[in-house]
Each structure stands twice: as C-alpha cells, then as structure tokens.
C-alpha positions in Angstrom: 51.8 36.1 -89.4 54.4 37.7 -87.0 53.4 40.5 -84.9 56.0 43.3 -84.5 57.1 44.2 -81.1 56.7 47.1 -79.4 58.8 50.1 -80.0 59.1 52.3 -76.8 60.2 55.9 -76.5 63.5 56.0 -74.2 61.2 57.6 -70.9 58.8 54.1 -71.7 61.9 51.8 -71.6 63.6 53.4 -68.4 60.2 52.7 -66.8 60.5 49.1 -67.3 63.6 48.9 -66.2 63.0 48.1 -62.4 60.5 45.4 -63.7 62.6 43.9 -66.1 65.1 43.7 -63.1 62.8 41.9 -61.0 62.4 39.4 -63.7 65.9 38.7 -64.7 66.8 38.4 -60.8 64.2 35.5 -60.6 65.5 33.9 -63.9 69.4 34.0 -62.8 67.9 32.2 -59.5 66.0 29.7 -61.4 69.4 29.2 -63.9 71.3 28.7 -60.4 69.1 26.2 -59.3 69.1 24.6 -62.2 72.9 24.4 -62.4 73.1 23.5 -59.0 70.5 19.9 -59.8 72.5 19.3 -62.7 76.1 19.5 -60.8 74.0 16.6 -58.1 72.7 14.7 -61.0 75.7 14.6 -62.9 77.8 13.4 -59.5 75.1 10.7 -58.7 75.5 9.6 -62.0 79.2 9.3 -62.1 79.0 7.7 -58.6 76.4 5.0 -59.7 78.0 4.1 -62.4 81.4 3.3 -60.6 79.8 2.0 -57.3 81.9 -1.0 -56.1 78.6 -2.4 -56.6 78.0 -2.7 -60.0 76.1 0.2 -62.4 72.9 -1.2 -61.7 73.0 -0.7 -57.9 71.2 2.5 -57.0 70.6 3.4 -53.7 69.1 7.0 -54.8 66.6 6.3 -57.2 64.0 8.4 -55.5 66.3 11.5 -55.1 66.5 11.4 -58.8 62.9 11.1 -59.2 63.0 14.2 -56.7 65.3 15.9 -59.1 64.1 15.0 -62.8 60.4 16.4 -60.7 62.5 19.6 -59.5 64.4 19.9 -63.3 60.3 19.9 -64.6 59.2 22.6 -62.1 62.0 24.9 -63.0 62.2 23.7 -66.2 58.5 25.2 -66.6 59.8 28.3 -64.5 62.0 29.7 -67.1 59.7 29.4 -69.5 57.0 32.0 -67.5 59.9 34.5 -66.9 60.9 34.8 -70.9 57.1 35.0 -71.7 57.0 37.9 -69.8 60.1 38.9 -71.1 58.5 38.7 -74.4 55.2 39.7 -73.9 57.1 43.5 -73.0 58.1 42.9 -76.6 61.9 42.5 -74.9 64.7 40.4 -76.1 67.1 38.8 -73.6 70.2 38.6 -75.5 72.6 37.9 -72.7 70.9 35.9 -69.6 74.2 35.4 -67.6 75.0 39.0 -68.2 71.7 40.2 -68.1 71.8 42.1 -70.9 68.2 43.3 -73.0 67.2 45.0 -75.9 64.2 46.9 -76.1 62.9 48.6 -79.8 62.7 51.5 -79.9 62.7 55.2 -81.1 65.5 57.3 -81.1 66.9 60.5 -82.9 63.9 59.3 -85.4 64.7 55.9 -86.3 64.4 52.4 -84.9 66.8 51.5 -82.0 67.1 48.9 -79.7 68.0 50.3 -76.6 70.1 47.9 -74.4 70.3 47.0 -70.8 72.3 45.9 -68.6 71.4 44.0 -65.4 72.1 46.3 -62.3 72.1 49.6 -64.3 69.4 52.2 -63.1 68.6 53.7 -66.4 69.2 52.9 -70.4 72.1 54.7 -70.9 72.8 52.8 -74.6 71.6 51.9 -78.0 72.8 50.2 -81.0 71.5 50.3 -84.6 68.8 47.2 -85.5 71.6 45.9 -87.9 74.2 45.2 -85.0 74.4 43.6 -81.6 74.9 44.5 -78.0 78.8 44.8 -78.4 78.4 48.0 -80.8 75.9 49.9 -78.1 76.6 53.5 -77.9 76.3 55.7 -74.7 72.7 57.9 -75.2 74.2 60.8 -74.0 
C-alpha cells in the first residue's frame, strides 16, 4: 500500500524552498566527492594494472581500502539526503541541475510545482502528466 505524497499549497512549497536548498547543496557535495574517489580509483586502477611490475603488484592497497571505506560513508550519505527529500513528499528529478517537483494545488487541480536549484521562489508548474521541460511560469 503506497502512501500519497503530500500536496502543498504554492505559499507551503516556497517555504521549503531554503531547506530543500540546504539539502541539495549537501548532496551535489557528496556527488562531487564521490566523483572525485572514483576519478582516484579509476587512475590507480589503470596504473596497477600497467605497472612495469606486473598487475599483481600493488603498492596502494590500503588507500583503496581507505577509498572503498570513503565510497561506503558517502555512499550511505546520499541515501539520508533523498530520505529527506522524500519524506517532504519531494521528487528530485534532476540532481546535477537541481531541479524538484513538489505536488501540489494550483488553479484547483493537482500540480507539481518545479524548482530549480538557486531560485528564491517557485516561479513554475507543469501538469502531473508531463515533465520538468513543459513547466510554465506561475505568473
């Protein structure tokens, strides 16, 4: 049994905003992280494996224990931030542009409005039926 989300009125949505900032700002820092120890690993990788040495020498063995430790921790990380995400009832449907819907009511009828990442305010909505591409200004 699937529990509906939230539906927030436009004023409940614009108050979240500043919160839902806060999150996604710790997310994108957590995704850069991540990229960043996958870039390392991936190198060390590619460096073991044509070491003059043979593929089985491995001089860094405990910095990838470090980083498959790190890869857990944040790993873990991302999954608090979008529980929060969802327990707001919020949908993230563009992490690298920061861009979320919120249900909600407008004009009578079920909207999601949609957020961008470094806006102040809501300023769009699109109909449940389409995506953030089709979002229309509020005003």
């Amino acid at each position: 049994m699937s529990v509906e989300p939230k539906a927030y009125t436009l004023e409940e949505t614009n108050a979240l905003v500043s919160r839902m900032e806060t999150i996604l700002n710790r997310l994108m820092d957590k995704k850069e992280d991540y990229d960043r120890l996958h870039d390392q690993l991936f190198m060390h990788e590619l460096l073991v494996k044509n070491s003059p040495h043979g593929p089985y020498y491995d001089p860094g063995k405990a910095m990838e224990k470090e980083a498959r430790n790190l890869d857990h921790s944040l790993t873990n990380g991302f999954t608090e931030e979008f529980k929060q995400i969802q327990s707001l009832g919020c949908f993230v449907r563009d992490l690298e542009r920061g861009i979320v819907d919120f249900l909600g009511f407008f004009e009578g009828r079920k909207v999601y409005f949609c957020w961008k990442r470094g806006e102040k305010k809501v300023q769009y909505f699109h109909e449940l039926t389409e995506d953030c591409r089709s979002r229309q200004p509020i005003d």
